[in-house]
C-alpha positions in Angstrom: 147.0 48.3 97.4 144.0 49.8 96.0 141.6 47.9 98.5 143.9 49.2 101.1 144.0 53.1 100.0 140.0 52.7 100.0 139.6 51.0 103.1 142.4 54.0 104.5 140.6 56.6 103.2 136.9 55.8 104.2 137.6 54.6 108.1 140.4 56.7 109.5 138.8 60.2 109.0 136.2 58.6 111.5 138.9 57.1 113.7 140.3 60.2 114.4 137.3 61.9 116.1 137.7 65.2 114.7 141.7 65.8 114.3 141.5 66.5 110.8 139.3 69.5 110.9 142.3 70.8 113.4 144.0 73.7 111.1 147.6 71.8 112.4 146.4 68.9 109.9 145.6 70.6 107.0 148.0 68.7 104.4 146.5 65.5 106.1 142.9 66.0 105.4 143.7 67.5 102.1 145.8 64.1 101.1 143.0 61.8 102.7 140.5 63.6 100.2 142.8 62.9 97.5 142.7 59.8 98.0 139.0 59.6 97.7 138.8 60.0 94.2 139.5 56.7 92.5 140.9 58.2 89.8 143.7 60.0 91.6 144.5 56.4 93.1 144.4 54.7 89.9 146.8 56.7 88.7 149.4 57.0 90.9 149.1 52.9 91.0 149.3 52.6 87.6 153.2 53.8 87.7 154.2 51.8 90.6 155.5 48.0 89.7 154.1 45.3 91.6 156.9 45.8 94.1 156.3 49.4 94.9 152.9 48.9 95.3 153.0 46.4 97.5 156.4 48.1 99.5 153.6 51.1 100.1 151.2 48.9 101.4 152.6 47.4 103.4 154.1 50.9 105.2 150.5 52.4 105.2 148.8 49.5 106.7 151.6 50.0 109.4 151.4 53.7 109.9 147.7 53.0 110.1 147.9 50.5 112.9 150.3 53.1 114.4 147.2 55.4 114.9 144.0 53.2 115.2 143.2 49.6 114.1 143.0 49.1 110.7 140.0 48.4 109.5 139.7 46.7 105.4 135.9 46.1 104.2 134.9 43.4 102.7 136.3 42.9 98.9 136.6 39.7 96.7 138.8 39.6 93.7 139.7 37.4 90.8 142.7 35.2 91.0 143.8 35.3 87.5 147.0 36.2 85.5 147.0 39.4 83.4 148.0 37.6 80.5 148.0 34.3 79.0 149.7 32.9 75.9 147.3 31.1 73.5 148.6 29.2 70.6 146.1 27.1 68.1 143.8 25.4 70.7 142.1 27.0 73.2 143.3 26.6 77.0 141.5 26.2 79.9 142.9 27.7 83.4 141.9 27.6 86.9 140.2 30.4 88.4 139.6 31.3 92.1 138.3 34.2 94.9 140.9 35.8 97.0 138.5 37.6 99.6 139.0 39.7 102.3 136.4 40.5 105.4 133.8 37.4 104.8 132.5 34.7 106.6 133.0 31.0 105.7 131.3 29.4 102.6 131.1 32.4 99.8 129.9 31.0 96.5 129.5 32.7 93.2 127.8 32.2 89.8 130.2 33.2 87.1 130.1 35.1 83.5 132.1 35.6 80.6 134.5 33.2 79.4 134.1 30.5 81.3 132.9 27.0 81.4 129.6 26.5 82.7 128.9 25.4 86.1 126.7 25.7 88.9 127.7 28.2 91.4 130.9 28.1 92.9 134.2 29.8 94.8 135.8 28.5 91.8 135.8 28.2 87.9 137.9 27.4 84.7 138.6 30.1 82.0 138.2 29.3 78.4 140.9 31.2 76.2 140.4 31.0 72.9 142.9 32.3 70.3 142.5 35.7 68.9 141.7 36.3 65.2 143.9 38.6 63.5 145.7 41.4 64.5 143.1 42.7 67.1 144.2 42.6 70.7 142.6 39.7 72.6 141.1 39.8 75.7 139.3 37.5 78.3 136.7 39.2 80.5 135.5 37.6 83.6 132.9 38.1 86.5 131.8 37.0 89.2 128.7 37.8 91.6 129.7 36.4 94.9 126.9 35.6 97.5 128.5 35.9 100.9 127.9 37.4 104.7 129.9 39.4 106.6 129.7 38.3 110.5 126.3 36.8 109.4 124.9 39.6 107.4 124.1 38.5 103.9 125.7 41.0 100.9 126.5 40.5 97.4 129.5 41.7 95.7 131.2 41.7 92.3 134.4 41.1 91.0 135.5 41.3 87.2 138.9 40.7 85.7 140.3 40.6 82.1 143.1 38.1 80.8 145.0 39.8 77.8 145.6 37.1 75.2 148.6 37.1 73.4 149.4 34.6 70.1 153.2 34.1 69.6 155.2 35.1 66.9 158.8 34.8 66.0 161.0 36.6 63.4 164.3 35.1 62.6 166.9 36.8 60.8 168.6 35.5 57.8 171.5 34.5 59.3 169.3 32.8 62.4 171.6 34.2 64.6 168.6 37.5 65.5 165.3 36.3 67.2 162.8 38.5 67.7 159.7 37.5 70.2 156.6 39.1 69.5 152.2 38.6 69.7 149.9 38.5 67.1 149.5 42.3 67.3 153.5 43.3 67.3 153.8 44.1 70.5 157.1 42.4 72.0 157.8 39.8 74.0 159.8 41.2 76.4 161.0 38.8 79.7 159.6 35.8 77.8 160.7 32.3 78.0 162.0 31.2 74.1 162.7 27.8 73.2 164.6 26.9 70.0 164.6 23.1 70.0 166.2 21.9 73.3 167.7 25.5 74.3 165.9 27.6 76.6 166.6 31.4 76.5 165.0 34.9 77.8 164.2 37.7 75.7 165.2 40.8 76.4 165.0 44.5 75.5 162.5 44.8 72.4 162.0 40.6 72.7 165.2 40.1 71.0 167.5 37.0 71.7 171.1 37.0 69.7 172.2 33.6 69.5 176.3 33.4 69.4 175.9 30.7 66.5 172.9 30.5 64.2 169.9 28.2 65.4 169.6 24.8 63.8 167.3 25.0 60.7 164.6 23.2 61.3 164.4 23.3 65.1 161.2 24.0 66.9 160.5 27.2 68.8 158.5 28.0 71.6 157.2 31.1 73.3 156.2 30.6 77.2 155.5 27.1 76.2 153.7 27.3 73.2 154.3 26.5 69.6 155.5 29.2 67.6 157.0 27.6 64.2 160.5 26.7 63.3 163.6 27.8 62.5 163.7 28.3 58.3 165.8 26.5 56.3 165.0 22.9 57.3 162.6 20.0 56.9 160.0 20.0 59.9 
């Protein structure tokens, strides 16, 4: 979406050929400006979900090819999710380039927490657990050689992982779960396993169990290891 709104707001002015400085188009122009300022963008995107964003996309990148050809530059991002469960051990994840407006046979050399390697269109983050109560976070970039239609450029593209360490609070009567990180912040949406039983959290990363958990049974947060149920031998 963001890529999009750039792309929008640099090339159609040009496209079209002087309509905008028409009194009749005012609003327009004044909205295209807006939309200059990354900072106007970035906030209106950060309170769209994922769906709205890309809903609105998707209708301006229509309405654009309504009045000229639409026209994205060159961009490269970081495949990666925006968080990632850690337990004990550190995990290792595949990272890749999603790219838009280059040629064939991009390569990058990669920084941050990664494993080393030569460069690549590819790498593997290296998430290791956080210590304490201090939000964790994964930083990542990437300095992509590339061409576009056989001009040589260089760009950059830098994501962060948020690293979360599960927790679970059980109440006495194990019938109250409560999901959480390292840091308190809930796990809301979240896979929890208590010993073969599979459940989602829900509002606050609770999950009320009809009958009390089995004491002793395992739990799980999105796949990793978060303790046991009290009141029983491991």
């Amino acid at each position: 979406m963001g890529h999009l709104v750039r792309s929008l707001s640099k090339h159609l002015p040009g496209q079209l050929d002087g309509l905008l400085e028409n009194a009749r188009f005012q609003d327009g122009a004044a909205a295209l400006q807006r939309l200059v300022d990354p900072a106007h963008v970035e906030k209106a995107l950060v309170r769209m979900s994922p769906e709205e964003a890309g809903w609105l996309a998707d209708l301006l990148a229509e309405r654009w090819s309504w009045i000229a050809d639409v026209q994205l530059d060159p961009e490269v991002a970081i495949v990666a999710p925006d968080e990632l469960w850690v337990g004990a051990e550190p995990i290792r994840l595949p990272l890749s380039l999603a790219a838009v407006g280059l040629d064939e046979g991009f390569e990058a050399v990669w920084e941050g927490a990664v494993l080393p390697g030569p460069p690549a269109s590819s790498a593997t983050l290296l998430a290791r657990p956080p210590e304490g109560k201090a939000p964790g976070i994964a930083r990542v970039r990437a300095q992509v050689r590339a061409s576009v239609r056989g001009q040589r450029c260089v760009l950059i593209a830098q994501a962060q992982v948020a690293l979360r360490r599960p927790s679970v609070v059980v109440s006495d009567d194990r019938r109250r779960l409560l999901a959480q990180d390292h840091t308190g912040r809930p796990a809301v949406g979240c896979r929890l396993e208590i010993g073969p039983d599979t459940h989602v959290t829900g509002t606050g990363g609770l999950v009320e169990l009809e009958v009390p958990a089995q004491p002793g049974a395992s739990l799980k947060l999105e796949g990793i290891p978060a303790g046991r149920i009290p009141g029983g031998n491991p």
